[in-house]
N, CA, C and O atoms as CSV, one atom per row, in Angstrom:
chain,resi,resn,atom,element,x,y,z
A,1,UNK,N,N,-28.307,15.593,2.817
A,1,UNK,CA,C,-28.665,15.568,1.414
A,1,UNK,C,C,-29.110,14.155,1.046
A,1,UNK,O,O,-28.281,13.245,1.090
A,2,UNK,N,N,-30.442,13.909,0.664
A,2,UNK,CA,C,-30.797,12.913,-0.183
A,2,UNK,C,C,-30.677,12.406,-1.235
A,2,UNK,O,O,-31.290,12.851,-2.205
A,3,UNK,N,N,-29.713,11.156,-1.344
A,3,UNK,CA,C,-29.139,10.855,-2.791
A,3,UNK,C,C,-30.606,10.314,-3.794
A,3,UNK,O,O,-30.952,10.704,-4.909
A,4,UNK,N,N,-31.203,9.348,-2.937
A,4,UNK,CA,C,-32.352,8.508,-3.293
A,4,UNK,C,C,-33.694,8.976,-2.841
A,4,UNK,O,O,-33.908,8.814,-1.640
A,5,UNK,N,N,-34.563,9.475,-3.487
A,5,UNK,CA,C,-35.898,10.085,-3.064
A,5,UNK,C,C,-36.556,9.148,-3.123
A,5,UNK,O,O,-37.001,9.146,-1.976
A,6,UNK,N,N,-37.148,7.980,-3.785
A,6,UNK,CA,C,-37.639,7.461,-3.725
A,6,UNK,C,C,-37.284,5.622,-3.402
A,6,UNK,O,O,-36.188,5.121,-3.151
A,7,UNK,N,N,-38.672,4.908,-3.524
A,7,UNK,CA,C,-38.298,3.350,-3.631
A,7,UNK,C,C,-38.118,2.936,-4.702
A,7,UNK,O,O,-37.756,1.780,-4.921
A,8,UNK,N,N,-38.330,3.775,-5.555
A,8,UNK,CA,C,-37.922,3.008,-7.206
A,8,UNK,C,C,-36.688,3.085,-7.496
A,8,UNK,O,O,-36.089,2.125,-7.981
A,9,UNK,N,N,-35.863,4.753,-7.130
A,9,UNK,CA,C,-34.780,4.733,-7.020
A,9,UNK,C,C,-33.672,4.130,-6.637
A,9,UNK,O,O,-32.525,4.127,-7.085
A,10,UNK,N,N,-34.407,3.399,-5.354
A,10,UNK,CA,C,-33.310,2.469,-4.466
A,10,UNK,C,C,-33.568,1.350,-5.041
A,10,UNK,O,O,-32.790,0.426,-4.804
A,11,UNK,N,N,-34.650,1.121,-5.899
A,11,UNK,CA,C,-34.698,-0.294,-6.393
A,11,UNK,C,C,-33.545,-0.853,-7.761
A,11,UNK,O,O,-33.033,-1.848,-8.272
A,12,UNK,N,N,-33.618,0.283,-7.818
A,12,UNK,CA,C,-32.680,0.794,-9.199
A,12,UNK,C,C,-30.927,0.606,-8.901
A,12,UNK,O,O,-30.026,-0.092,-9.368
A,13,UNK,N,N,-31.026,1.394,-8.117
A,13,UNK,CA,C,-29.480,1.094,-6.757
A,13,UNK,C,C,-28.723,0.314,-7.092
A,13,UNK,O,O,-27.649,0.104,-7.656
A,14,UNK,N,N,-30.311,-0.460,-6.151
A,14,UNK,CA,C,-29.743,-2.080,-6.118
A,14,UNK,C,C,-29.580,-2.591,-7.177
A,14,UNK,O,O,-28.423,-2.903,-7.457
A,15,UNK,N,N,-30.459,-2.818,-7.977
A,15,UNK,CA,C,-29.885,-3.806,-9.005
A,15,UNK,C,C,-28.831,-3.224,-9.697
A,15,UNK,O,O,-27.918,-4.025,-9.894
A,16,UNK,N,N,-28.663,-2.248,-10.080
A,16,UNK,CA,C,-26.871,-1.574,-10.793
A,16,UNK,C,C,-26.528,-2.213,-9.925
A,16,UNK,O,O,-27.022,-3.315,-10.163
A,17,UNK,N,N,-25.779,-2.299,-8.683
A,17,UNK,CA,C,-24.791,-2.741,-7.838
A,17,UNK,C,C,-25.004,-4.026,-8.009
A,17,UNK,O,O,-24.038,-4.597,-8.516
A,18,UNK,N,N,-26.194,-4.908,-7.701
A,18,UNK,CA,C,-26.082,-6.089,-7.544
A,18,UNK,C,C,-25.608,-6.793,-9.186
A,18,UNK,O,O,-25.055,-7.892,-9.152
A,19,UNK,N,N,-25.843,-6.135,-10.552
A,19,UNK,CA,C,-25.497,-6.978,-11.298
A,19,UNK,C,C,-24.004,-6.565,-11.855
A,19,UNK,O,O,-23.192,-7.297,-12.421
A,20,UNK,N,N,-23.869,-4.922,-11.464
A,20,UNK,CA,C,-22.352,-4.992,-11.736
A,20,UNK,C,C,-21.404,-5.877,-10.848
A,20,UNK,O,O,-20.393,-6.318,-11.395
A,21,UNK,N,N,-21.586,-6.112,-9.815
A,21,UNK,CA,C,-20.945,-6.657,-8.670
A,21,UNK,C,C,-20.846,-8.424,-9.132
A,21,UNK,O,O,-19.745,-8.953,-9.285
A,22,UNK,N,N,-21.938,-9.072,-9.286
A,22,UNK,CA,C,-22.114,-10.315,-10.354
A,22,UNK,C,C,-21.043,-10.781,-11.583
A,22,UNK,O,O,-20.267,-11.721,-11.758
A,23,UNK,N,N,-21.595,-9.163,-12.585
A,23,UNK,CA,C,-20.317,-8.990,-13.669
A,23,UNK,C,C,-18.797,-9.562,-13.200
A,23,UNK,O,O,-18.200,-10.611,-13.440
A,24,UNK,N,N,-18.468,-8.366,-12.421
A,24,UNK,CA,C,-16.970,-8.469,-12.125
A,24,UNK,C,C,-16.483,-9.680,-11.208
A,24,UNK,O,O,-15.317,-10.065,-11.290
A,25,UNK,N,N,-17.514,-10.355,-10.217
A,25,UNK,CA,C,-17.385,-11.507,-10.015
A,25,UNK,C,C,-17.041,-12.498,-11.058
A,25,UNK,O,O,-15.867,-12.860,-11.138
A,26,UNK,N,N,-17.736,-12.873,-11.690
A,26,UNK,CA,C,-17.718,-13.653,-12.952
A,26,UNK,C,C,-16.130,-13.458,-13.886
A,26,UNK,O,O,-15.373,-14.372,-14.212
A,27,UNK,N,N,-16.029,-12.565,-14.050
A,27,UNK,CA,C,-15.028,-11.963,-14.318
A,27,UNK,C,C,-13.582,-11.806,-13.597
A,27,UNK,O,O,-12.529,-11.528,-14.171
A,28,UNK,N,N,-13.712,-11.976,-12.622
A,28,UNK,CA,C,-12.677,-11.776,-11.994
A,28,UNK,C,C,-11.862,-13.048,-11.465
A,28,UNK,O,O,-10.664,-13.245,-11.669
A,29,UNK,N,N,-12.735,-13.876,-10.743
A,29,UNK,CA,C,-12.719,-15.733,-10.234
A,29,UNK,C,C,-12.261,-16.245,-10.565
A,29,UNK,O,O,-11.479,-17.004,-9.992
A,30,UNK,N,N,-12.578,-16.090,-12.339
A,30,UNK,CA,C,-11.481,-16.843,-12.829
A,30,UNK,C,C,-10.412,-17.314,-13.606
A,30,UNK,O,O,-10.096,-18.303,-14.267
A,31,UNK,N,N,-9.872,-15.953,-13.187
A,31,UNK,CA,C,-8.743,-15.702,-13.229
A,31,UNK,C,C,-7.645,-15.665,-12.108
A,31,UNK,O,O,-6.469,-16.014,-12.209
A,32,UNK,N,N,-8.408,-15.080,-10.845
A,32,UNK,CA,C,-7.858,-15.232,-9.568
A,32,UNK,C,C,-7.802,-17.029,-9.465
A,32,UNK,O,O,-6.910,-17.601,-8.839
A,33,UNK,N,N,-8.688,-17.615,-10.046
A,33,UNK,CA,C,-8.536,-19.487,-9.292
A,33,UNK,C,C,-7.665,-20.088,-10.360
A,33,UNK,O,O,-6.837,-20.984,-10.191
A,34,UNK,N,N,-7.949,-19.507,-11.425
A,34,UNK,CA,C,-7.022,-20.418,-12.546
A,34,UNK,C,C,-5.517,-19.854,-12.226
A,34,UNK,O,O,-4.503,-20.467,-12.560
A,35,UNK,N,N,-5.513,-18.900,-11.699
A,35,UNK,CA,C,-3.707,-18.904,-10.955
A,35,UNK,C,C,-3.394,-19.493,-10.323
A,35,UNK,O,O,-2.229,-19.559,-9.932
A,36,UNK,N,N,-4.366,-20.202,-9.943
A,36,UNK,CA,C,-4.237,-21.184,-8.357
A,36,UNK,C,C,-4.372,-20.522,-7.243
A,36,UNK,O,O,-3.701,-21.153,-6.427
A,37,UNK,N,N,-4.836,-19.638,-6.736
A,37,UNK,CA,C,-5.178,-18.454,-5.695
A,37,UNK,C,C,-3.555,-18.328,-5.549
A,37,UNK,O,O,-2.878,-19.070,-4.836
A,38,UNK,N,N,-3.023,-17.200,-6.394
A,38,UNK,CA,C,-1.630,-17.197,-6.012
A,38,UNK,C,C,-1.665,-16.730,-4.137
A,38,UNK,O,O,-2.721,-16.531,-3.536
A,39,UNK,N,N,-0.717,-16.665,-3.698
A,39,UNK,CA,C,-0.068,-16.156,-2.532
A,39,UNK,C,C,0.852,-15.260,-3.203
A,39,UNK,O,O,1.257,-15.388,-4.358
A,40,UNK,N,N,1.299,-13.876,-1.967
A,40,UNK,CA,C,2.324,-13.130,-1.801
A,40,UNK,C,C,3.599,-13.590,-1.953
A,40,UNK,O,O,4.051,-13.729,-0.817
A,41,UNK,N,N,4.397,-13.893,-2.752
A,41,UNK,CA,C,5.607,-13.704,-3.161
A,41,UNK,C,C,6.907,-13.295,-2.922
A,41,UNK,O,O,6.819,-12.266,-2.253
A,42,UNK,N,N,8.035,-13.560,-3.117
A,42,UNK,CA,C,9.230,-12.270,-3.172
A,42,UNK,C,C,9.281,-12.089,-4.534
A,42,UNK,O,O,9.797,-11.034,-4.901
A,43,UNK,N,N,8.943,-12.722,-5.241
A,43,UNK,CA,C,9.357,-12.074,-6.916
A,43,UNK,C,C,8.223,-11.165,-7.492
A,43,UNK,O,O,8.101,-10.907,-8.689
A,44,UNK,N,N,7.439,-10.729,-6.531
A,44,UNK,CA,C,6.494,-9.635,-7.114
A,44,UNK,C,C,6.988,-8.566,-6.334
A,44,UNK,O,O,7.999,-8.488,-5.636
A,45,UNK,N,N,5.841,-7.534,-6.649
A,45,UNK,CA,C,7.251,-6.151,-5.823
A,45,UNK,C,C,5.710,-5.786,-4.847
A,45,UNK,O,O,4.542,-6.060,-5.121
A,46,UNK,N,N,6.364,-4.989,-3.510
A,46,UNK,CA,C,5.097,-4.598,-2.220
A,46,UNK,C,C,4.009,-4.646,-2.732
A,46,UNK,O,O,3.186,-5.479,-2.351
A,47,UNK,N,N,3.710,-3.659,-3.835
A,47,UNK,CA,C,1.987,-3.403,-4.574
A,47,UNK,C,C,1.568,-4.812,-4.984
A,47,UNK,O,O,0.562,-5.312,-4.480
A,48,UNK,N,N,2.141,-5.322,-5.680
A,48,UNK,CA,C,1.197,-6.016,-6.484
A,48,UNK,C,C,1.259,-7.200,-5.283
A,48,UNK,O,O,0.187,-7.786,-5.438
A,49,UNK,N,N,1.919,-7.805,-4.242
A,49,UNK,CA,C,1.826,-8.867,-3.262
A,49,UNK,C,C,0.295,-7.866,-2.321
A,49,UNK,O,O,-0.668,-8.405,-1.776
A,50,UNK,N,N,0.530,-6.581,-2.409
A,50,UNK,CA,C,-1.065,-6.216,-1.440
A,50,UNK,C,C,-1.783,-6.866,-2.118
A,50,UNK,O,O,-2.558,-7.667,-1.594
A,51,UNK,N,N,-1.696,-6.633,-3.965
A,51,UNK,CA,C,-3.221,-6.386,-4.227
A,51,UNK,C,C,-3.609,-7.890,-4.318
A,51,UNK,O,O,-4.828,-8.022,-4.211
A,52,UNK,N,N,-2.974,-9.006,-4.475
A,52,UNK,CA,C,-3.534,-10.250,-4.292
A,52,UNK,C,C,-3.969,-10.992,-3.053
A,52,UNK,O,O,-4.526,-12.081,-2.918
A,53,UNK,N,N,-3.343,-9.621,-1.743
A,53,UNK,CA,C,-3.941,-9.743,-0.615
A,53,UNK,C,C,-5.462,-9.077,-0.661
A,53,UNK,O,O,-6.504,-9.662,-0.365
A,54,UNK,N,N,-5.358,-8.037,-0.998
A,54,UNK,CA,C,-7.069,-7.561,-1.403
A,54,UNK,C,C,-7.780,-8.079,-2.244
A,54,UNK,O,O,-8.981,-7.915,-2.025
A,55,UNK,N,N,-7.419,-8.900,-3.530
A,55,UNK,CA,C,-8.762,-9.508,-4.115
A,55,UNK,C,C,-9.685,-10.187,-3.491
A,55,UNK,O,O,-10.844,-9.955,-3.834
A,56,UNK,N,N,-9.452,-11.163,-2.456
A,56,UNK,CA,C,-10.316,-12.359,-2.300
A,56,UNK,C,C,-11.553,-11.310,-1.015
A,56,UNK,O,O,-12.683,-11.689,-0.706
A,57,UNK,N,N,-10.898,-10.060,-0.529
A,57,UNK,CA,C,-11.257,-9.344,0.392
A,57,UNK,C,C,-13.036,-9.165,-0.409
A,57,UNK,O,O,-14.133,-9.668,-0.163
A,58,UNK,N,N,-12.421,-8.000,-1.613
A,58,UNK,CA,C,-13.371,-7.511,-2.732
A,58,UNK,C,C,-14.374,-8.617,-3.342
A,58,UNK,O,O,-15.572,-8.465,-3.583
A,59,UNK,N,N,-13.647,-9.673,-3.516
A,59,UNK,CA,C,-14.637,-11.007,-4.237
A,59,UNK,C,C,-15.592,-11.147,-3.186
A,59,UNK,O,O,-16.781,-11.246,-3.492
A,60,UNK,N,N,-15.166,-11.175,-1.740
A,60,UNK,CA,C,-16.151,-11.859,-0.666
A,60,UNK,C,C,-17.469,-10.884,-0.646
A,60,UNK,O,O,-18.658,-11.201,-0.624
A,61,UNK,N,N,-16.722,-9.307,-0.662
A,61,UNK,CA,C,-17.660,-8.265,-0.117
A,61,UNK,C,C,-18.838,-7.969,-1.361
A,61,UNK,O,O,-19.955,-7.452,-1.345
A,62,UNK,N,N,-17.734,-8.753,-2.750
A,62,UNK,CA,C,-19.160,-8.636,-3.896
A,62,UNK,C,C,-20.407,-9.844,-3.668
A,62,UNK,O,O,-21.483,-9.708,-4.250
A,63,UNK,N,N,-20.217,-10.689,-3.023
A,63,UNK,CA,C,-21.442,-11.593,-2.705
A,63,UNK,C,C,-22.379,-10.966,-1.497
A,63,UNK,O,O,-23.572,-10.702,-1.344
A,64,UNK,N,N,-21.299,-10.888,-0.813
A,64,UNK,CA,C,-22.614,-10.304,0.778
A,64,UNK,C,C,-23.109,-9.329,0.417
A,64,UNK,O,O,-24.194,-9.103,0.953
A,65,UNK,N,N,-22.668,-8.396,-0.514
A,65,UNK,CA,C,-23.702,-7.053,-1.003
A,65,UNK,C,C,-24.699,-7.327,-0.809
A,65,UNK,O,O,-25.527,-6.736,-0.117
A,66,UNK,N,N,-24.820,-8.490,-1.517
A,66,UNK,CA,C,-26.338,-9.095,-2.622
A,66,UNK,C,C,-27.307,-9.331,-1.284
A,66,UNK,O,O,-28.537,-9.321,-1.341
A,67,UNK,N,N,-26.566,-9.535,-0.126
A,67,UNK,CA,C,-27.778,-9.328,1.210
A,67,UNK,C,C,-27.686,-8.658,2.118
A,67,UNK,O,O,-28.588,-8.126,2.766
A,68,UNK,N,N,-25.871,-8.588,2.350
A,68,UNK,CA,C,-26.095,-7.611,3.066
A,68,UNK,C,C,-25.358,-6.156,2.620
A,68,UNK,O,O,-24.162,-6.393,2.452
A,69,UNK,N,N,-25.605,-5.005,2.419
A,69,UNK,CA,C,-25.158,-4.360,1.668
A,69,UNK,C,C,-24.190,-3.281,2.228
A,69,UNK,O,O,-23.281,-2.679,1.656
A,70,UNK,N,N,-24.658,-3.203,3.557
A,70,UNK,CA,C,-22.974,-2.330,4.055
A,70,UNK,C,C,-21.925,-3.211,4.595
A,70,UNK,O,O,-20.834,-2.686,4.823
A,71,UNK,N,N,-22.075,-4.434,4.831
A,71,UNK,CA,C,-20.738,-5.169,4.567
A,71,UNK,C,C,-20.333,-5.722,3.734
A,71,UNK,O,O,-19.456,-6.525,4.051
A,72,UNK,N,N,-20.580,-5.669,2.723
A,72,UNK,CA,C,-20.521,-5.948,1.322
A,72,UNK,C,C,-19.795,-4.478,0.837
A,72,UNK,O,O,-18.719,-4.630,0.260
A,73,UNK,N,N,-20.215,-3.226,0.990
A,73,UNK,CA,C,-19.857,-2.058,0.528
A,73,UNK,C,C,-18.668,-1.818,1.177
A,73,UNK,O,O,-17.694,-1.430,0.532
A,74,UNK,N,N,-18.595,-2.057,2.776
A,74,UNK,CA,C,-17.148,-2.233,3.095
A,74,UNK,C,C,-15.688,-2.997,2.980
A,74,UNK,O,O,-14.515,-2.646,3.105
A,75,UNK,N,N,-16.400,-4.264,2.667
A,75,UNK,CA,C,-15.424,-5.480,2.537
A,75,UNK,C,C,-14.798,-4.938,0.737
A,75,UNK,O,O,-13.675,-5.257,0.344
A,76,UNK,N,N,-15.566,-4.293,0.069
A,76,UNK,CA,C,-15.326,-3.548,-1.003
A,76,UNK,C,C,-14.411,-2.535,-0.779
A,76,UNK,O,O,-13.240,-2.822,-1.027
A,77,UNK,N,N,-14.652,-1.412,-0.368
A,77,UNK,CA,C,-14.441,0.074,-0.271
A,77,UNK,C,C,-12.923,0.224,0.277
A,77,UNK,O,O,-11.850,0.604,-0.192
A,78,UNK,N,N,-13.446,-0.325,1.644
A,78,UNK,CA,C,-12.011,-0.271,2.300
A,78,UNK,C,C,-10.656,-0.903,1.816
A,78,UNK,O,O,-9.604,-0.270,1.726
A,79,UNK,N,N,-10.789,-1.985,1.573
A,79,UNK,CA,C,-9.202,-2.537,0.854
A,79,UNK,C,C,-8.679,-2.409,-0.181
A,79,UNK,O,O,-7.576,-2.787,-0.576
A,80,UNK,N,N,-10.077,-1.445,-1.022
A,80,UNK,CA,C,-9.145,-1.094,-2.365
A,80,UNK,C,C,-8.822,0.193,-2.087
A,80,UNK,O,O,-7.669,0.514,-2.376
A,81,UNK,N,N,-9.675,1.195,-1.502
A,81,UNK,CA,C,-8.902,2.330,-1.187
A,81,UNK,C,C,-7.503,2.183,-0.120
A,81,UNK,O,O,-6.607,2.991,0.125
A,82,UNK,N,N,-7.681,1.198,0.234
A,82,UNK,CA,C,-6.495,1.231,0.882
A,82,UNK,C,C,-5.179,0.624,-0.052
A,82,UNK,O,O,-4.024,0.640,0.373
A,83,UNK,N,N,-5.460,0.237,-1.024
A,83,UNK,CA,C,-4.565,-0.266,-1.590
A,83,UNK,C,C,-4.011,1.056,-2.870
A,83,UNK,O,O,-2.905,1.174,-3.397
A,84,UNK,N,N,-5.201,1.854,-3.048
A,84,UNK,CA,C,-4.707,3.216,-3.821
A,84,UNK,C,C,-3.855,4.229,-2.815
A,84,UNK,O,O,-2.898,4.890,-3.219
A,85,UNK,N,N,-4.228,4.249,-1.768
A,85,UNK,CA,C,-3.287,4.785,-0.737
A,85,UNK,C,C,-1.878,4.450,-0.379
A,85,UNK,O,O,-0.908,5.205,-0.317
A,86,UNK,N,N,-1.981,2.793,-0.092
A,86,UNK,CA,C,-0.450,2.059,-0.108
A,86,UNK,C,C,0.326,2.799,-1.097
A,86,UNK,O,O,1.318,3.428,-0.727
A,87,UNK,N,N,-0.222,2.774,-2.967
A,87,UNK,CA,C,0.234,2.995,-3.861
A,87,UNK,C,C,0.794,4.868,-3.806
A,87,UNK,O,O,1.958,5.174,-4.064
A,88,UNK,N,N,0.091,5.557,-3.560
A,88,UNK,CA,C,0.438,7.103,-3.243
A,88,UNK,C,C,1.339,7.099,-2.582
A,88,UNK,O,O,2.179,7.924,-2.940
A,89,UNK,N,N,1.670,6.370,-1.485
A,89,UNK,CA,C,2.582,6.369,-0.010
A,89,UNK,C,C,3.855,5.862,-0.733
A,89,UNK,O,O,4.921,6.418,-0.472
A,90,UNK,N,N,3.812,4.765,-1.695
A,90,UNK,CA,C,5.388,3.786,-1.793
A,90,UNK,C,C,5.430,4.617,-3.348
A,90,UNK,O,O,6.210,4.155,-4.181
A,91,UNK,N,N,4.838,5.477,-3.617
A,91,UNK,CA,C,5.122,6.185,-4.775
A,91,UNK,C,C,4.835,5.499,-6.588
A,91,UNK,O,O,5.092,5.989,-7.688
A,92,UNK,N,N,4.314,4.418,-6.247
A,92,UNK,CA,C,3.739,3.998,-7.525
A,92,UNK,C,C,2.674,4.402,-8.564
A,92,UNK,O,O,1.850,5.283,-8.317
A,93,UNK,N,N,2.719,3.659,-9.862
A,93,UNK,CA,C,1.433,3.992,-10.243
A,93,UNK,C,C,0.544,2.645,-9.780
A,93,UNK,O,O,0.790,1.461,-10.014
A,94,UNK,N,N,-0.766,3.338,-8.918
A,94,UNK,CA,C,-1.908,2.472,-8.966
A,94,UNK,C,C,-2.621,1.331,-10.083
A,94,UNK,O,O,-2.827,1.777,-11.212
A,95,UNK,N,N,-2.936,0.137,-9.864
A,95,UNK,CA,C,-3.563,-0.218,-10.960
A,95,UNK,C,C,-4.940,0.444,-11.099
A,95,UNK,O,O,-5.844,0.221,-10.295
A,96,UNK,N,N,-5.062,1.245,-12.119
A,96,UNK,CA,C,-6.369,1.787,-12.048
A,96,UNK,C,C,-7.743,0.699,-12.180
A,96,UNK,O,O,-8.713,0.822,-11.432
A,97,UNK,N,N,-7.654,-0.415,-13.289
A,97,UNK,CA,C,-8.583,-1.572,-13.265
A,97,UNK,C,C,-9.199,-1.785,-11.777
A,97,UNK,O,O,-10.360,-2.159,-11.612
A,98,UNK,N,N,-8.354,-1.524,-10.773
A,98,UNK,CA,C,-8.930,-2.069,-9.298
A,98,UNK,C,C,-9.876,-0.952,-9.358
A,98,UNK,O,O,-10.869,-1.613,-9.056
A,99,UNK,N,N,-10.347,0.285,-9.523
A,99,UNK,CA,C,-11.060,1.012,-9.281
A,99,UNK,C,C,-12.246,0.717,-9.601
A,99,UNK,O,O,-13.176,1.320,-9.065
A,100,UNK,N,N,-12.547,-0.589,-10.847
A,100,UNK,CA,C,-14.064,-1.233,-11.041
A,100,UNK,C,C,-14.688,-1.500,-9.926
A,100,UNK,O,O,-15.773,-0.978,-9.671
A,101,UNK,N,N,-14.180,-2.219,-9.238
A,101,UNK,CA,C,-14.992,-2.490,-8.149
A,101,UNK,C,C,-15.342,-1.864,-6.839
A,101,UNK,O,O,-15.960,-2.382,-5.909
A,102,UNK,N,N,-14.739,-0.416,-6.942
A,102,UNK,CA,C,-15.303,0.545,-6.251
A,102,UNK,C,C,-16.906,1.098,-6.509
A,102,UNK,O,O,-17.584,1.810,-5.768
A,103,UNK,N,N,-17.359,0.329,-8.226
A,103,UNK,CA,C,-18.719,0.915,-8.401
A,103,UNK,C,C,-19.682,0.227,-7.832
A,103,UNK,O,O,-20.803,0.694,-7.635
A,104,UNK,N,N,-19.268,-1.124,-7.471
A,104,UNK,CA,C,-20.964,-1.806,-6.784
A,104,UNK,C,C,-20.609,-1.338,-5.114
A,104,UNK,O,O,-21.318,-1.037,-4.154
A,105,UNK,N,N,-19.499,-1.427,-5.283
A,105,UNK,CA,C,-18.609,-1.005,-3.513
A,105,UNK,C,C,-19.688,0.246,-2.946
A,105,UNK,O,O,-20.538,0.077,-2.072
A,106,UNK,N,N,-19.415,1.537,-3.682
A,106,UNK,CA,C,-20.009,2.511,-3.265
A,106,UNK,C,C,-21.233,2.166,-3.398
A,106,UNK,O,O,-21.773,2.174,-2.291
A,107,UNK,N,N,-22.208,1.747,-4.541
A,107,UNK,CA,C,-23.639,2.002,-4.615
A,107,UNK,C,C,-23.989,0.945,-3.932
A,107,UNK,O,O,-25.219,0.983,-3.966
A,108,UNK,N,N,-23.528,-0.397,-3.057
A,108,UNK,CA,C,-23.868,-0.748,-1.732
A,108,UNK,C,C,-23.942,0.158,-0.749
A,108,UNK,O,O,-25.054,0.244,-0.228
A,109,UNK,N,N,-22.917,1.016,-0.241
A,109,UNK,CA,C,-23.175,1.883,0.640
A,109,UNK,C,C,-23.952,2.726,0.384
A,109,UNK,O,O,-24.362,3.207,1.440
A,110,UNK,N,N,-24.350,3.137,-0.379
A,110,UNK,CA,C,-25.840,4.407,-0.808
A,110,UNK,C,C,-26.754,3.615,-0.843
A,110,UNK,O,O,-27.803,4.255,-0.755
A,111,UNK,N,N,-26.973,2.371,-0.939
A,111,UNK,CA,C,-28.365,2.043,-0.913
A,111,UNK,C,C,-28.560,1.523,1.198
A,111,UNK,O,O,-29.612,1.228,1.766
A,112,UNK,N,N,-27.497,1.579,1.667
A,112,UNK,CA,C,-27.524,0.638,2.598
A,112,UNK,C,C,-27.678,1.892,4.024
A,112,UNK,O,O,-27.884,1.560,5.191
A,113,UNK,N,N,-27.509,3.371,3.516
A,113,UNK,CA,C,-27.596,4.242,3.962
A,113,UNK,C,C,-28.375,5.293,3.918
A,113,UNK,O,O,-28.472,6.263,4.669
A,114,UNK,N,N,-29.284,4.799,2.314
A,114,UNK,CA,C,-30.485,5.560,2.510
A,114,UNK,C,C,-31.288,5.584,3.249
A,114,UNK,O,O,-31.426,4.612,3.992
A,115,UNK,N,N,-32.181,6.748,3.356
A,115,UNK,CA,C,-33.232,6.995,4.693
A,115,UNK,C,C,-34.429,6.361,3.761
A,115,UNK,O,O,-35.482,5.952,4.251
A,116,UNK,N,N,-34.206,6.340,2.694
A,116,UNK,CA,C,-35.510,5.449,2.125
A,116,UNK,C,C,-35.460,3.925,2.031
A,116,UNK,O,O,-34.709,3.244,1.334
A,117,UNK,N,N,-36.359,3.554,2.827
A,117,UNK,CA,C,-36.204,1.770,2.832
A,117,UNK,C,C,-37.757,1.467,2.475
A,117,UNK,O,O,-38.150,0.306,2.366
């Protein structure tokens, strides 16, 4: 099944991904640096010591999108779904906010997998 029929489409893709991905960069940095890049903890509880192991994962994979776009879509994809999974497994509620950055995450991988180039 063809998500993208055309080159305008994928042109389109891209830029949603590349400027949401920008957005939440911008957005996100700095707050992660003005903590001082915390580290993992004992006074935080399992989840939330992952998820400050997965931000800097997600921050990296939102720049390489911008060239390269399936490692960018992975360095995305994978550590936050894995971190909604951790959360299912140890029985928590997920932070749902992490799910923003599943949107440039995925539409890297659809553009990076279309048959239209």
């Amino acid at each position: 099944m063809k998500i993208i029929h055309n080159k305008n489409h994928l042109r389109i893709v891209r830029w949603i991904a590349r400027i949401s991905a920008g957005m939440i960069f911008l957005f996100v940095t700095p707050f992660y640096v003005g903590y001082g890049f915390p580290m993992p903890n004992a006074t935080l509880s399992w989840l939330e010591n992952l998820w400050l192991i997965i931000i800097p994962f997600f921050l990296i994979g939102l720049l390489l999108g911008w060239k390269w776009e399936r490692v960018g879509g992975f360095m995305i994809s994978i550590p936050v779904l894995s971190g909604f999974i951790a959360a299912l497994f140890i029985r928590e509620d997920p932070s749902w906010v992490m799910a923003v950055p599943l949107i440039p995450g995925v539409l890297y991988l659809i553009s990076a997998y279309s048959p239209v180039k």
